[in-house]
N, CA, C and O atoms as a GROMACS GRO file, in nm:
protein
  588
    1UNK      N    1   0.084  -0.120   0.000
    1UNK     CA    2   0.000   0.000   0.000
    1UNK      C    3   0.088   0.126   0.000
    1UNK      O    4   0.198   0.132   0.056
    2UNK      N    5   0.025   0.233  -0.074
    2UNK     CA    6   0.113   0.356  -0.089
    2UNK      C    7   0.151   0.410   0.073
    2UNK      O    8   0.257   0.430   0.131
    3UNK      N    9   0.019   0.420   0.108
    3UNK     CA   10   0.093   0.491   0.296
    3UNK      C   11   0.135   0.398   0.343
    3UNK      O   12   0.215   0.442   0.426
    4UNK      N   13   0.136   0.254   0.350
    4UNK     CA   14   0.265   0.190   0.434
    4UNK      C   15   0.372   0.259   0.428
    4UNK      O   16   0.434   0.300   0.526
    5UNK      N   17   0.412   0.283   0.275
    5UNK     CA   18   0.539   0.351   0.234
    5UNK      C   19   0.598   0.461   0.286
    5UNK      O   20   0.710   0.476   0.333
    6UNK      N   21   0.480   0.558   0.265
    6UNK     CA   22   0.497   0.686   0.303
    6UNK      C   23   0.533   0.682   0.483
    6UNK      O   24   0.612   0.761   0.534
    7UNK      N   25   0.475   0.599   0.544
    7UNK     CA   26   0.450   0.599   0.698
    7UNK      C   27   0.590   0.545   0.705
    7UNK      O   28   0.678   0.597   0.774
    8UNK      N   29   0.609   0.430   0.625
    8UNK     CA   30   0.771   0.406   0.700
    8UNK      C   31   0.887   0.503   0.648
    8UNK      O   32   1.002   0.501   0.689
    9UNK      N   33   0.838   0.584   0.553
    9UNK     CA   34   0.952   0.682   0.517
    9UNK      C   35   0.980   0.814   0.630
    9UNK      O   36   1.081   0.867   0.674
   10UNK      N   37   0.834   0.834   0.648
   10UNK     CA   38   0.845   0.923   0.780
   10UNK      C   39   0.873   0.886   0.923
   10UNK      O   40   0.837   0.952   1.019
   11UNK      N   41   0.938   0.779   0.927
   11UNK     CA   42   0.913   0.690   1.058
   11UNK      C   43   0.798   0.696   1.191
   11UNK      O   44   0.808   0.719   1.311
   12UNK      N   45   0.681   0.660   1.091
   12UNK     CA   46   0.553   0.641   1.218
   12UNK      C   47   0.492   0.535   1.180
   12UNK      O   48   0.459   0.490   1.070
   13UNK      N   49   0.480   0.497   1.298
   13UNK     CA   50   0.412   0.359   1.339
   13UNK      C   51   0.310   0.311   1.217
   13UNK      O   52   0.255   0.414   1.179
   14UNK      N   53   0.267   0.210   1.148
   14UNK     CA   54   0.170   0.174   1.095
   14UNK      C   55   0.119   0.029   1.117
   14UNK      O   56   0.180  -0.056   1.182
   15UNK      N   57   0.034   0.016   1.073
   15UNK     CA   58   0.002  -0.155   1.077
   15UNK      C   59  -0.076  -0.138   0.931
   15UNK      O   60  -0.104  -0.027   0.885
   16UNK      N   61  -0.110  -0.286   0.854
   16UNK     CA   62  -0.126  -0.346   0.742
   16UNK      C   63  -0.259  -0.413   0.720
   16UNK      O   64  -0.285  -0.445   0.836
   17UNK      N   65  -0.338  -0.445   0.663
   17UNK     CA   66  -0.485  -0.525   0.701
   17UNK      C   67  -0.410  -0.665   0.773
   17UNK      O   68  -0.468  -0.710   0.872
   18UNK      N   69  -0.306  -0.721   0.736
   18UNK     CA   70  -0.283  -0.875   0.801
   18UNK      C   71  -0.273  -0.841   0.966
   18UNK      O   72  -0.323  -0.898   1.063
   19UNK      N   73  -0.167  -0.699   0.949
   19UNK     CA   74  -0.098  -0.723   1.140
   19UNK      C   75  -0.270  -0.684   1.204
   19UNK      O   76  -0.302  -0.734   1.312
   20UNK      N   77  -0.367  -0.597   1.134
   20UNK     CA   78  -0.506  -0.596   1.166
   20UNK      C   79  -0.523  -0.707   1.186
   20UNK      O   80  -0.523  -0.733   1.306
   21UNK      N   81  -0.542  -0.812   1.103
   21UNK     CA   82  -0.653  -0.912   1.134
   21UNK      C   83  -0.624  -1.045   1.210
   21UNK      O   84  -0.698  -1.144   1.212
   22UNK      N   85  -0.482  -1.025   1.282
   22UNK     CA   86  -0.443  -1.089   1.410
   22UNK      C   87  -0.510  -1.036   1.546
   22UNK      O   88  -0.483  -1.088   1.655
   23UNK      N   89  -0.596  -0.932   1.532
   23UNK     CA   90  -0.608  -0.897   1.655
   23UNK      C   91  -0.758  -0.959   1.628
   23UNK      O   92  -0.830  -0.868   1.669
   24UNK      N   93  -0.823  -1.039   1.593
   24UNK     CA   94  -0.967  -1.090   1.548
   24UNK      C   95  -1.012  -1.054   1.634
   24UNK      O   96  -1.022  -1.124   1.734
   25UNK      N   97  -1.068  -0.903   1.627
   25UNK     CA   98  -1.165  -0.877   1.698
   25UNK      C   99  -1.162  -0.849   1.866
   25UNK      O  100  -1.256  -0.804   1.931
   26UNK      N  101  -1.035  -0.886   1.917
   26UNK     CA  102  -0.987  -0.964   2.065
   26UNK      C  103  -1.002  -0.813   2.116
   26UNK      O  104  -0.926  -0.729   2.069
   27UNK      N  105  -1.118  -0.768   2.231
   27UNK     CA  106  -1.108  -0.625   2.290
   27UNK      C  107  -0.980  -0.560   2.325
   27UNK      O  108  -0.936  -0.452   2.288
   28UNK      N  109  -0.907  -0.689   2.441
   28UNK     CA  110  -0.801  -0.637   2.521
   28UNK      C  111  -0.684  -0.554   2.450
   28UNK      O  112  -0.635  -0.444   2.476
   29UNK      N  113  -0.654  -0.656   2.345
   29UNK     CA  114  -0.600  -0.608   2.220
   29UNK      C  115  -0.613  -0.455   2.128
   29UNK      O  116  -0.534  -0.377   2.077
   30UNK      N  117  -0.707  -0.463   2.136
   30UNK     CA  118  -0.810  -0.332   2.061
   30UNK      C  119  -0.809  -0.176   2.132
   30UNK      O  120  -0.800  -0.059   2.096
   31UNK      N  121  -0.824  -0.260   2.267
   31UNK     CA  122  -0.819  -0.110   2.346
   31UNK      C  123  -0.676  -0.077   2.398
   31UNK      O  124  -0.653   0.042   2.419
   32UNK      N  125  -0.549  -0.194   2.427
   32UNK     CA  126  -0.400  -0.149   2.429
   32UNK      C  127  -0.367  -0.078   2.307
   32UNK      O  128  -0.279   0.009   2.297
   33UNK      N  129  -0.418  -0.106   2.245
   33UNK     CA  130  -0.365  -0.021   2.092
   33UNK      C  131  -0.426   0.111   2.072
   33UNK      O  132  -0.365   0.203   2.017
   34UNK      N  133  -0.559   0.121   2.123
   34UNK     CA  134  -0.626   0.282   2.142
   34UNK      C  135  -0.556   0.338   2.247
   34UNK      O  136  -0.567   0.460   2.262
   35UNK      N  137  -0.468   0.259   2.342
   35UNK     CA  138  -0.419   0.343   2.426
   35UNK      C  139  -0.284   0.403   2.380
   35UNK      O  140  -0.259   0.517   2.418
   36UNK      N  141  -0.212   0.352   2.316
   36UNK     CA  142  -0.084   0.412   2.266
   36UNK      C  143  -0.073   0.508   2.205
   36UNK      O  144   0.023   0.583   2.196
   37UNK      N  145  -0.197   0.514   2.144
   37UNK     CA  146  -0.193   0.604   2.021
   37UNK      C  147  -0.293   0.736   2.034
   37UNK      O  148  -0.410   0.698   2.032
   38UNK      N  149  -0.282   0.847   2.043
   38UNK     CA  150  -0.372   0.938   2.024
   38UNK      C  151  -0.466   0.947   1.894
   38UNK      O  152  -0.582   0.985   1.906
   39UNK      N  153  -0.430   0.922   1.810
   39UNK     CA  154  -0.483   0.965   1.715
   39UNK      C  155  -0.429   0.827   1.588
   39UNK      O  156  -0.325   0.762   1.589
   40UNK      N  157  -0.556   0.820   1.480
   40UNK     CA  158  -0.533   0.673   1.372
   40UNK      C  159  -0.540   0.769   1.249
   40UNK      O  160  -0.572   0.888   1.243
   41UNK      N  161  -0.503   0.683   1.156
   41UNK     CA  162  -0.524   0.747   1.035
   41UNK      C  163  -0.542   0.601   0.932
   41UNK      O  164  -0.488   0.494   0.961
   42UNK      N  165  -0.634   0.622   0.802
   42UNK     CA  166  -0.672   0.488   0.730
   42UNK      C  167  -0.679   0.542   0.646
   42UNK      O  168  -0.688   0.664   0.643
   43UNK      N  169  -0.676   0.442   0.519
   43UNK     CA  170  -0.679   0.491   0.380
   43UNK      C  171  -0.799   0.423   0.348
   43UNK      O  172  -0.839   0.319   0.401
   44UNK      N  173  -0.860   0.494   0.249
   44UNK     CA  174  -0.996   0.454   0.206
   44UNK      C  175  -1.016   0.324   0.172
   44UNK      O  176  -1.133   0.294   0.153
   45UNK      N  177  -0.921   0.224   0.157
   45UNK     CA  178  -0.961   0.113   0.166
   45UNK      C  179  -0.973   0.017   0.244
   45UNK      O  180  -1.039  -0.087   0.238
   46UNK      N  181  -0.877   0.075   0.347
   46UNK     CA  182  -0.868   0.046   0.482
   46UNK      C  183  -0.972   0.060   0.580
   46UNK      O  184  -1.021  -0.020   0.660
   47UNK      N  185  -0.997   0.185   0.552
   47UNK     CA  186  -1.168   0.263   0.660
   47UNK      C  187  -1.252   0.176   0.641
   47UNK      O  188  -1.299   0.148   0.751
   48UNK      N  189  -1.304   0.110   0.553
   48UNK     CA  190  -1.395   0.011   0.558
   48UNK      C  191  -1.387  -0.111   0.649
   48UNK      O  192  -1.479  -0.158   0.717
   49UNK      N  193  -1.227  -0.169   0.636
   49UNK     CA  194  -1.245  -0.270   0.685
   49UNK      C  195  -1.193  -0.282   0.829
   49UNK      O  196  -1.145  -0.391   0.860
   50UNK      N  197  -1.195  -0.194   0.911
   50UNK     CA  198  -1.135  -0.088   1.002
   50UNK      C  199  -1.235  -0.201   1.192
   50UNK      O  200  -1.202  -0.252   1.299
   51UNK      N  201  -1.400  -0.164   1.076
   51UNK     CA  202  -1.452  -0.232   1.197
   51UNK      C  203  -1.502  -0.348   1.208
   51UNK      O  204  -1.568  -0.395   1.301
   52UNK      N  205  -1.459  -0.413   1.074
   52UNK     CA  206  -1.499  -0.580   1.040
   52UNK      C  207  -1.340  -0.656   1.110
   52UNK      O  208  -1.350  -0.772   1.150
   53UNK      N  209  -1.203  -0.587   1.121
   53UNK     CA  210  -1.107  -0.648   1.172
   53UNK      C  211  -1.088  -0.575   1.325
   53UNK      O  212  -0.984  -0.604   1.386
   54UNK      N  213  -1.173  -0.493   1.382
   54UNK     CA  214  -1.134  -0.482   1.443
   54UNK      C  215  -1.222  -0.438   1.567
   54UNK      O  216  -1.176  -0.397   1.673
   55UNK      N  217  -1.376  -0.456   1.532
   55UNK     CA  218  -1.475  -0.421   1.634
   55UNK      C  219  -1.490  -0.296   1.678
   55UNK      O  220  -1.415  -0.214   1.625
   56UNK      N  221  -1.582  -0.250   1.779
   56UNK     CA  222  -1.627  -0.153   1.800
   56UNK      C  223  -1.539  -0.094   1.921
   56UNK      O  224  -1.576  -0.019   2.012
   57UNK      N  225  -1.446  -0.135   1.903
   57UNK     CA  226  -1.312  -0.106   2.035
   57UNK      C  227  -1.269   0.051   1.991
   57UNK      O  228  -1.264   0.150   2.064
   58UNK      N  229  -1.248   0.043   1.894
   58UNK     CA  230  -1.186   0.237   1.862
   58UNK      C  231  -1.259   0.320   1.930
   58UNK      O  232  -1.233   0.407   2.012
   59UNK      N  233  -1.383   0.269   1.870
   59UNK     CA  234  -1.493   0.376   1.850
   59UNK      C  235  -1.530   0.417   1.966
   59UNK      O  236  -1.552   0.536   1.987
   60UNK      N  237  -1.543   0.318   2.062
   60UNK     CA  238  -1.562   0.295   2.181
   60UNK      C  239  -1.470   0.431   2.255
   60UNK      O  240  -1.518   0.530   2.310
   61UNK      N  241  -1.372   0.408   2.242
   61UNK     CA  242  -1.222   0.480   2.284
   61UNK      C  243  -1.196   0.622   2.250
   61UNK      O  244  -1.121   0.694   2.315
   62UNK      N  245  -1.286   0.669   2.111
   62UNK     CA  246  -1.353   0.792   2.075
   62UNK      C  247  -1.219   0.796   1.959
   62UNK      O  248  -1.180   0.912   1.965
   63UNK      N  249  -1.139   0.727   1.867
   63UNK     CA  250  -1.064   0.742   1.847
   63UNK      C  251  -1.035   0.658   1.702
   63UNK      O  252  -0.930   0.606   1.663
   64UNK      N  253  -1.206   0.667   1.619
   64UNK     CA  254  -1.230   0.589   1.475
   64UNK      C  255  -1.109   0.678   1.384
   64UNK      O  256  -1.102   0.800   1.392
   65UNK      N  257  -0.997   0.577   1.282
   65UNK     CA  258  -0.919   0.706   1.232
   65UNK      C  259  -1.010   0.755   1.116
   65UNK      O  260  -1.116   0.721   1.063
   66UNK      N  261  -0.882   0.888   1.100
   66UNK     CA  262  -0.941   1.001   1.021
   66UNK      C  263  -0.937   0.956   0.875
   66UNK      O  264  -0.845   0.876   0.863
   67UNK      N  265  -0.984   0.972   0.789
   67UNK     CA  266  -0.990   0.895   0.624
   67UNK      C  267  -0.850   0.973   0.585
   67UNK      O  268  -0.846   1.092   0.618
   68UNK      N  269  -0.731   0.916   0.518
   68UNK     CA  270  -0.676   0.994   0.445
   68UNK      C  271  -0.648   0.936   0.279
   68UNK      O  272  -0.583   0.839   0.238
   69UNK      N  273  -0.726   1.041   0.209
   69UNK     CA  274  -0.724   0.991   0.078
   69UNK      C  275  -0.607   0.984   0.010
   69UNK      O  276  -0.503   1.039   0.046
   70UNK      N  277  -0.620   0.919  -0.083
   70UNK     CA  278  -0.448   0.923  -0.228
   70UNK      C  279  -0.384   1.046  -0.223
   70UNK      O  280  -0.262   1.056  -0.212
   71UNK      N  281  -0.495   1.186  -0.234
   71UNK     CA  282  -0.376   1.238  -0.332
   71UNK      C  283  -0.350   1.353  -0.229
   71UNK      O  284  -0.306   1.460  -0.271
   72UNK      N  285  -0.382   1.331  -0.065
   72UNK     CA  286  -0.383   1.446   0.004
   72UNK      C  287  -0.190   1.338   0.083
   72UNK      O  288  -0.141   1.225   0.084
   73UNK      N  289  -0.159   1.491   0.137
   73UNK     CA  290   0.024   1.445   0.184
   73UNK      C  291  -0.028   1.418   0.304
   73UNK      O  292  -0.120   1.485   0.352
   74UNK      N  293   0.044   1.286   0.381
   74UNK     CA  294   0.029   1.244   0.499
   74UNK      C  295   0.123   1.308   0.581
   74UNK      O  296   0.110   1.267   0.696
   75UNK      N  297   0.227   1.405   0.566
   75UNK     CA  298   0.259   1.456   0.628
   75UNK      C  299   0.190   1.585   0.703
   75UNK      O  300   0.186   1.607   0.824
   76UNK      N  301   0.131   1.676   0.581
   76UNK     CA  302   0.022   1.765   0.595
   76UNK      C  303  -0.063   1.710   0.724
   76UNK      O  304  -0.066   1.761   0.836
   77UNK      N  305  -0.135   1.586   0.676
   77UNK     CA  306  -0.252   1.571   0.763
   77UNK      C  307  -0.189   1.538   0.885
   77UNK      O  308  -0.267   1.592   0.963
   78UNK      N  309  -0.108   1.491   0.949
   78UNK     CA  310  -0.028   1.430   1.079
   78UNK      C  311  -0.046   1.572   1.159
   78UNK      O  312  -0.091   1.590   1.272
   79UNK      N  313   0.016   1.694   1.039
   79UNK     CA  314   0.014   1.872   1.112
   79UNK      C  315  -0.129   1.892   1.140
   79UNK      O  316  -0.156   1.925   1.255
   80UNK      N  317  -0.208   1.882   1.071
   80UNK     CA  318  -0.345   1.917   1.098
   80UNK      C  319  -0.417   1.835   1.203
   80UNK      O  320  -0.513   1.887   1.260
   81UNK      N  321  -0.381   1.712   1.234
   81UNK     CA  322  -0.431   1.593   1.370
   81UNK      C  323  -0.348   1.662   1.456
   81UNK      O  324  -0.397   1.726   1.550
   82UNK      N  325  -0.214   1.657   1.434
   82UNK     CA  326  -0.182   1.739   1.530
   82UNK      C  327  -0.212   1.875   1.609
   82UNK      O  328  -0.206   1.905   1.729
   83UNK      N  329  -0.240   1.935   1.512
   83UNK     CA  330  -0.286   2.125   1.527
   83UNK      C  331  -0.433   2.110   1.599
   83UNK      O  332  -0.466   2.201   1.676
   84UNK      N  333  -0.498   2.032   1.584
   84UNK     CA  334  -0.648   2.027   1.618
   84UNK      C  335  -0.649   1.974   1.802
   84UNK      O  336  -0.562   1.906   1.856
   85UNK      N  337  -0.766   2.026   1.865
   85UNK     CA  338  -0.807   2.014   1.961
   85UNK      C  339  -0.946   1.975   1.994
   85UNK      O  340  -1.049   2.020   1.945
   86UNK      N  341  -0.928   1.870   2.100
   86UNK     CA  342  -1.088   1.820   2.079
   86UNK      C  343  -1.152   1.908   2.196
   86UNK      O  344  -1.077   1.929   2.292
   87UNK      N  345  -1.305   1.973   2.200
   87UNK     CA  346  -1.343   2.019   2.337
   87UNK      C  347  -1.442   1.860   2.368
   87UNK      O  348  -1.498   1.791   2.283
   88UNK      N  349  -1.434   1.840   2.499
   88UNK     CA  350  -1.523   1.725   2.539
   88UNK      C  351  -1.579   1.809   2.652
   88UNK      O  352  -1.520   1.859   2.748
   89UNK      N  353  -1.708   1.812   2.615
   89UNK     CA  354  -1.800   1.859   2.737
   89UNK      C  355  -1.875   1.709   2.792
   89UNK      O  356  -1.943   1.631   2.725
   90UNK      N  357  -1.818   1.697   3.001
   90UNK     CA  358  -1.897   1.585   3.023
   90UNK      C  359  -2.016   1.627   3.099
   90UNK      O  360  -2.094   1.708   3.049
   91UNK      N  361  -2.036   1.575   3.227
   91UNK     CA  362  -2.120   1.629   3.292
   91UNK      C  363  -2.057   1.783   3.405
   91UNK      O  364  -2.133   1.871   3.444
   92UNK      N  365  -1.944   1.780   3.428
   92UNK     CA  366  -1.856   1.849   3.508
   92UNK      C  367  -1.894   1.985   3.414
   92UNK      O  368  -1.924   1.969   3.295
   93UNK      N  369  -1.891   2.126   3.480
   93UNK     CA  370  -1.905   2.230   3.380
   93UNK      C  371  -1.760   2.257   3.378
   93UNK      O  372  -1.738   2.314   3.271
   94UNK      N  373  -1.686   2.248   3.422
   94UNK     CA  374  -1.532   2.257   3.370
   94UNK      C  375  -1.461   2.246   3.290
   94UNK      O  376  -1.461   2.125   3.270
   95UNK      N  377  -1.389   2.292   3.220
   95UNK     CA  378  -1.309   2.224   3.116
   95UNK      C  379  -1.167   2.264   3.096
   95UNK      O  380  -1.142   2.384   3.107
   96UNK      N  381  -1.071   2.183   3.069
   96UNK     CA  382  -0.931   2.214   3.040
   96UNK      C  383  -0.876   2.116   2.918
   96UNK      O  384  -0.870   1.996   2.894
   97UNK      N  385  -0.839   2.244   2.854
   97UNK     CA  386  -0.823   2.258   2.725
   97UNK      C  387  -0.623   2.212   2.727
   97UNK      O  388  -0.575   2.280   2.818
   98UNK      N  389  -0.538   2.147   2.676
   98UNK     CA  390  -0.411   2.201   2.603
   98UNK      C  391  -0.401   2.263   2.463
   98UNK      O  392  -0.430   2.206   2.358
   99UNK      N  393  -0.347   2.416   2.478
   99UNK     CA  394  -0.388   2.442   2.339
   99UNK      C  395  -0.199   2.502   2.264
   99UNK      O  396  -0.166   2.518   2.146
  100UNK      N  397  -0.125   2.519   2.376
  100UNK     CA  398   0.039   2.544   2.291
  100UNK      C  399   0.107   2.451   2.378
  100UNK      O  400   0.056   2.377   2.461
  101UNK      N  401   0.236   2.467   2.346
  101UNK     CA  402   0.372   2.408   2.413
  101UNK      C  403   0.456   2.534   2.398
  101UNK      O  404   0.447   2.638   2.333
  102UNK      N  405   0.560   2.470   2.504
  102UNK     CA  406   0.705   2.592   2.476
  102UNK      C  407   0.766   2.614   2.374
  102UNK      O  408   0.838   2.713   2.365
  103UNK      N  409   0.751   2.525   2.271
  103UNK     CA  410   0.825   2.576   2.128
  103UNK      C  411   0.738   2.677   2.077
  103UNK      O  412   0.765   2.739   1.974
  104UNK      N  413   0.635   2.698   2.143
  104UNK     CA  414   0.610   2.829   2.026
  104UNK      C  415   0.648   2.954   2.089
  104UNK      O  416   0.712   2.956   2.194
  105UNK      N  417   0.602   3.078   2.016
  105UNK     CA  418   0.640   3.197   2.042
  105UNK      C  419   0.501   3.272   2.060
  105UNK      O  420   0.402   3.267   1.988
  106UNK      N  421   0.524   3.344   2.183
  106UNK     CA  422   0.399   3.397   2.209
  106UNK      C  423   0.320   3.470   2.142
  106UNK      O  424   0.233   3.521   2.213
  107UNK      N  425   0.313   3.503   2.012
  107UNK     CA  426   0.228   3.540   1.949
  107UNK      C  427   0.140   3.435   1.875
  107UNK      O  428   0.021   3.453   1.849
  108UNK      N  429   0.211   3.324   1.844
  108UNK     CA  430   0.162   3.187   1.816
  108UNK      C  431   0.073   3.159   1.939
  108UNK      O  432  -0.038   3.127   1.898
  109UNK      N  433   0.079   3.158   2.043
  109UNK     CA  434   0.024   3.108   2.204
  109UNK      C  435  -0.112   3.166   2.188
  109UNK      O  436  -0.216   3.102   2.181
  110UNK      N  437  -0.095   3.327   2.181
  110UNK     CA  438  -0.236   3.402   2.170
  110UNK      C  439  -0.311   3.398   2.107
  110UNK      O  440  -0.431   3.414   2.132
  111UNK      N  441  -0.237   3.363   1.958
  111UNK     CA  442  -0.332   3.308   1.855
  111UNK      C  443  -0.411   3.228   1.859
  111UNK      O  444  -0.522   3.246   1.811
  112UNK      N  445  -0.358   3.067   1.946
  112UNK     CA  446  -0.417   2.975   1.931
  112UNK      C  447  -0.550   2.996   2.106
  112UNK      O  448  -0.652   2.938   2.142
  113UNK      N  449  -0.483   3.085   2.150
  113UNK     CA  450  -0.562   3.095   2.265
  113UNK      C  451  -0.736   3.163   2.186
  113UNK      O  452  -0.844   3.106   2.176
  114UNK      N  453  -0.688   3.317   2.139
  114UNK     CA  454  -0.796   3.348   2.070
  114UNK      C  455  -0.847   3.263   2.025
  114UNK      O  456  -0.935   3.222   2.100
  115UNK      N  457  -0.838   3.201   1.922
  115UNK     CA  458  -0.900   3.065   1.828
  115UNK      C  459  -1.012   2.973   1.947
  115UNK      O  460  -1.133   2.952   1.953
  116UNK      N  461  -0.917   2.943   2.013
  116UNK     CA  462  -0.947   2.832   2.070
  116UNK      C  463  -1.099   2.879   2.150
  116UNK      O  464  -1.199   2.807   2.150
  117UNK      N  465  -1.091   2.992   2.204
  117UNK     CA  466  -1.194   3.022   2.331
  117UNK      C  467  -1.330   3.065   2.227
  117UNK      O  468  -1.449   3.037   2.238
  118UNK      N  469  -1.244   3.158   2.106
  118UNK     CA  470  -1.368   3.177   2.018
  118UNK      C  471  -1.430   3.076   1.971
  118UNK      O  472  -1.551   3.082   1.946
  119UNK      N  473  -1.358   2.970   1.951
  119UNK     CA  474  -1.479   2.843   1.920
  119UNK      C  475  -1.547   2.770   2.004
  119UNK      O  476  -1.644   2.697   1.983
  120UNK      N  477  -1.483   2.798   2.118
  120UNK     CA  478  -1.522   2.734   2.253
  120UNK      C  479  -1.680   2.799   2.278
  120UNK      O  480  -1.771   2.733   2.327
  121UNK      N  481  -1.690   2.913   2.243
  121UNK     CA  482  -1.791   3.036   2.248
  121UNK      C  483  -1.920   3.010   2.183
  121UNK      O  484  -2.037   3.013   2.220
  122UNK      N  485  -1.853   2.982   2.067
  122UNK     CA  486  -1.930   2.951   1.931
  122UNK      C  487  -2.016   2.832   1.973
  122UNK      O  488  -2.137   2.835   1.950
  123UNK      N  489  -1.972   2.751   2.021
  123UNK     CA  490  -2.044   2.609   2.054
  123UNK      C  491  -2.146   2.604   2.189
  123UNK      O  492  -2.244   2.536   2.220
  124UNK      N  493  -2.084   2.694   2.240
  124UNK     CA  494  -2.222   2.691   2.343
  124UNK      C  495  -2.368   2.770   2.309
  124UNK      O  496  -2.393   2.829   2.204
  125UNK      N  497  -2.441   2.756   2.406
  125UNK     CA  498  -2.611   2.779   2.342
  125UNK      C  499  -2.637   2.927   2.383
  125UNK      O  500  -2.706   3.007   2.320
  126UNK      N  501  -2.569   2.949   2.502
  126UNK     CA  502  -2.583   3.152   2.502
  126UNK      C  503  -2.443   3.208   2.525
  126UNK      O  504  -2.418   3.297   2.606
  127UNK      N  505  -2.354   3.146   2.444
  127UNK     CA  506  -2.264   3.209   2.398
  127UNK      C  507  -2.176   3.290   2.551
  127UNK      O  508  -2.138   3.228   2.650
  128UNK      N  509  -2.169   3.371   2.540
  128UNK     CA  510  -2.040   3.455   2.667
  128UNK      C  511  -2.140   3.469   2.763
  128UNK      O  512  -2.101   3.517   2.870
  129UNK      N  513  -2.268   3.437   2.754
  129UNK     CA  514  -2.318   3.434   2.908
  129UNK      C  515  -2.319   3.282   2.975
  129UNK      O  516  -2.357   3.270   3.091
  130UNK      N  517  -2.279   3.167   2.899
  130UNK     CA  518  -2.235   3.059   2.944
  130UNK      C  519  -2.102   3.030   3.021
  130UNK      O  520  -2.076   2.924   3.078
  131UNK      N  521  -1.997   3.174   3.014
  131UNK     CA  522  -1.845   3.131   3.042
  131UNK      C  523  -1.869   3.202   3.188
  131UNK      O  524  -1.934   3.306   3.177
  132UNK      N  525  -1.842   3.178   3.283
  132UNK     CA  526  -1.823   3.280   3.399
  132UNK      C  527  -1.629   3.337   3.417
  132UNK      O  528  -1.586   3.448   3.445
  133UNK      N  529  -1.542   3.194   3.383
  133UNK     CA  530  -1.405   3.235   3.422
  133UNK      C  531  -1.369   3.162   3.300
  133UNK      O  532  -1.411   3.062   3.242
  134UNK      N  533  -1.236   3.285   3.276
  134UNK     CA  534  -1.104   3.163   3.170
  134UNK      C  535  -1.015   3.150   3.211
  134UNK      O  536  -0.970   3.260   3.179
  135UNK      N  537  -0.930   3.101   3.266
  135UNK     CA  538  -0.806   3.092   3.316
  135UNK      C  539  -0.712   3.047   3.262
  135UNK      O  540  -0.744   2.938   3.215
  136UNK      N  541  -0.564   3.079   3.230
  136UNK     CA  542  -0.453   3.034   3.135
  136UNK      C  543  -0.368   2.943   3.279
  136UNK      O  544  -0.350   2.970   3.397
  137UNK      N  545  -0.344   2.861   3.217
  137UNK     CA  546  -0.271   2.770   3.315
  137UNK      C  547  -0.149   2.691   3.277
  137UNK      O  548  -0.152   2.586   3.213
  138UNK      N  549  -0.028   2.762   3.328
  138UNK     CA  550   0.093   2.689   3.224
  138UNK      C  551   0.162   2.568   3.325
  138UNK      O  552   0.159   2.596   3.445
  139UNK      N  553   0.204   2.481   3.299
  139UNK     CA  554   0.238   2.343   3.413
  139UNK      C  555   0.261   2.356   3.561
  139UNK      O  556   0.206   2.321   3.666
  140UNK      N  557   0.400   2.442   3.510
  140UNK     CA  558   0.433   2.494   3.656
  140UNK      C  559   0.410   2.638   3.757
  140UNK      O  560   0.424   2.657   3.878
  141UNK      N  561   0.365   2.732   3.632
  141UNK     CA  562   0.359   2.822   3.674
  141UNK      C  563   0.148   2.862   3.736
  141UNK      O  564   0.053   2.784   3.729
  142UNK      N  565   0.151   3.000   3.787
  142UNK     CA  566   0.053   3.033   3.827
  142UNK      C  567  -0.078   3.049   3.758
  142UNK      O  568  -0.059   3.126   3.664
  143UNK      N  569  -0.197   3.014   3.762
  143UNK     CA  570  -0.348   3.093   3.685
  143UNK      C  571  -0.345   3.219   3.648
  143UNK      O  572  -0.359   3.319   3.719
  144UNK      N  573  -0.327   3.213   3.549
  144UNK     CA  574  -0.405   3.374   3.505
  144UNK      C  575  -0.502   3.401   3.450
  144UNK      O  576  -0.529   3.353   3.340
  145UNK      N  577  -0.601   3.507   3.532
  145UNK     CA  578  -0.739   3.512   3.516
  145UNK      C  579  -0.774   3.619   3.394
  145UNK      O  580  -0.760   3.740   3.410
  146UNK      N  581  -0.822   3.558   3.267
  146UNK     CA  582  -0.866   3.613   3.177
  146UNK      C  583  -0.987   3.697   3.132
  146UNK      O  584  -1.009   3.790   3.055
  147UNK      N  585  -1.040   3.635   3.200
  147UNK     CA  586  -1.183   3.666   3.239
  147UNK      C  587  -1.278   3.663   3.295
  147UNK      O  588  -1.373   3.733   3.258
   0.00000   0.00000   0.00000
């Protein structure tokens, strides 16, 4: 397959429909492997057979991969899985977000901060009268209250 190729040229992990269809279905199996990995990626011929070799264990795990077609670069898309952030609202009204690291430069930081809260915004049902606090929170250092 073309992205085997590509995946071992970039050195990241892949598996094949065969090393798939050793895991027949076996949960324990299914869900050690959702645990390693943040994020899957399949090629359209693959996506199909994704939950006939491998059960409803991904999905389960919230973590079905993303389709990547022929003629789009798998390097591209790895930046874009990467760049993306999921919000999970549970029952808790809380939420904490990771949205930079230290390699960037703080204008990159704010950017993605803006971005991030504006969509955060966008998704709720009354909008900025849903947020009461934002707080920036870097590992070691102190809260800072945004709003």
């Amino acid at each position: 397959d073309i992205h085997c190729d590509e995946a071992k040229r970039l050195g990241i992990d892949y598996r094949d429909a065969e090393t798939l269809a050793t895991f027949k279905r076996n949960k324990k199996l299914v869900k050690k492997l959702a645990s390693q990995y943040d994020a899957f990626l399949a090629s359209e011929s693959m996506i199909r057979q994704i939950p006939r070799l491998l059960g409803p264990g991904l999905n389960k795990a919230g973590k079905f991969p993303t389709l990547l077609t022929h003629n789009e670069s798998m390097e591209a898309k790895l930046y874009e899985i990467r760049s993306t952030v999921k919000f999970q609202m549970k029952k808790v009204l809380c939420l904490g977000v990771a949205i930079a690291n230290v390699t960037q430069t703080p204008e990159e930081i704010q950017q993605n901060i803006t971005i991030a809260v504006n969509f955060l915004v966008s998704l709720l049902k009354k909008h900025w009268q849903n947020v009461r606090t934002l707080v920036i929170k870097t590992s070691m250092g102190k809260p800072h209250y945004i709003y």
